[in-house]
C-alpha positions in Angstrom: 6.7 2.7 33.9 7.4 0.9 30.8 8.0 -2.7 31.1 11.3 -4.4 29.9 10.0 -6.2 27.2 7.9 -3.7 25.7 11.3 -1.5 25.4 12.7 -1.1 22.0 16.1 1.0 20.7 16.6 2.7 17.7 19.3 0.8 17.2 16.3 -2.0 16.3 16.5 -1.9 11.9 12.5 -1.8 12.0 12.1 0.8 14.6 14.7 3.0 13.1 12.9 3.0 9.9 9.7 3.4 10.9 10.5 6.1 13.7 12.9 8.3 11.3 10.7 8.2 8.0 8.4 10.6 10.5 9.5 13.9 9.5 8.7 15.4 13.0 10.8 12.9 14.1 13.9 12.9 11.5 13.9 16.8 11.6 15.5 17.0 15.1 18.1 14.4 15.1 19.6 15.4 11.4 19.5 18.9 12.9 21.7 17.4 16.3 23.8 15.5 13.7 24.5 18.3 11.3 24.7 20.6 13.8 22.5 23.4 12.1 19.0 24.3 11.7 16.8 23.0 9.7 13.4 24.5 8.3 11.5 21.9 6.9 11.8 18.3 5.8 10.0 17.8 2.6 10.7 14.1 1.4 11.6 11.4 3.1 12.7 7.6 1.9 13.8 4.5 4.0 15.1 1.6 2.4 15.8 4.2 -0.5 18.5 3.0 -3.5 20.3 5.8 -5.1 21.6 4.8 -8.9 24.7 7.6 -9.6 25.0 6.4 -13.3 23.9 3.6 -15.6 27.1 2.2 -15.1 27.7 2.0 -11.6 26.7 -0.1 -8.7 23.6 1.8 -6.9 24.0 2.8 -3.3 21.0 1.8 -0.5 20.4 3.5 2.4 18.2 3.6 5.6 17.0 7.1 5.3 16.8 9.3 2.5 15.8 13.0 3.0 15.1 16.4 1.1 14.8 19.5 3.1 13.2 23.1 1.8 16.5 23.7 0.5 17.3 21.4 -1.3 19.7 19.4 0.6 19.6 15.7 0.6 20.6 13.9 4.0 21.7 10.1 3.5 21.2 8.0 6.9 22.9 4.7 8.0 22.2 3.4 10.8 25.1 0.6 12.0 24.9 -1.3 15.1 28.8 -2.7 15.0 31.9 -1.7 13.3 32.5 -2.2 10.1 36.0 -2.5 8.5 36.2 0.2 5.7 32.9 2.1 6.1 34.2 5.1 6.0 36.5 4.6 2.9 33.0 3.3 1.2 31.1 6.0 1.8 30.5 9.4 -0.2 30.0 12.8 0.6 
């Protein structure tokens, strides 16, 4: 049995970075998030800043991953609420 102070949640910023920059680890909760299969996970970046144009802001986020195919999966994790996330975000 694991004692109460040695627990830890992912909802912890430094155990959430350091668990889902594991591929092994990312892999199946992208694949329970995006609700498909996923082969392989080929790069993976936390704390990673994404620069669209010289002329815009540039965007950070938690996780950054590539799979085999090319697709790039942005992860955020947030603990509380925030007013107007969703109106921020990209997709």
């Amino acid at each position: 049995m694991i004692r109460e102070e040695y627990k830890v949640s992912l909802t912890n910023d430094y155990v959430f970075k350091h668990c889902m920059e594991e591929a092994e680890i990312l892999k199946p909760v992208l694949e329970k998030l995006w609700e498909k299969e996923i082969r392989e996970i080929v790069d993976v970046k936390k704390q990673y800043h994404i620069k669209l144009a010289k002329d815009h802001k540039s965007i950070s986020c938690d996780i950054y991953a590539r799979d085999d195919r090319g697709n790039i999966y942005i992860v955020e994790m947030q603990k509380n609420p925030h007013p107007g996330l969703l109106e921020r975000a990209e997709f």
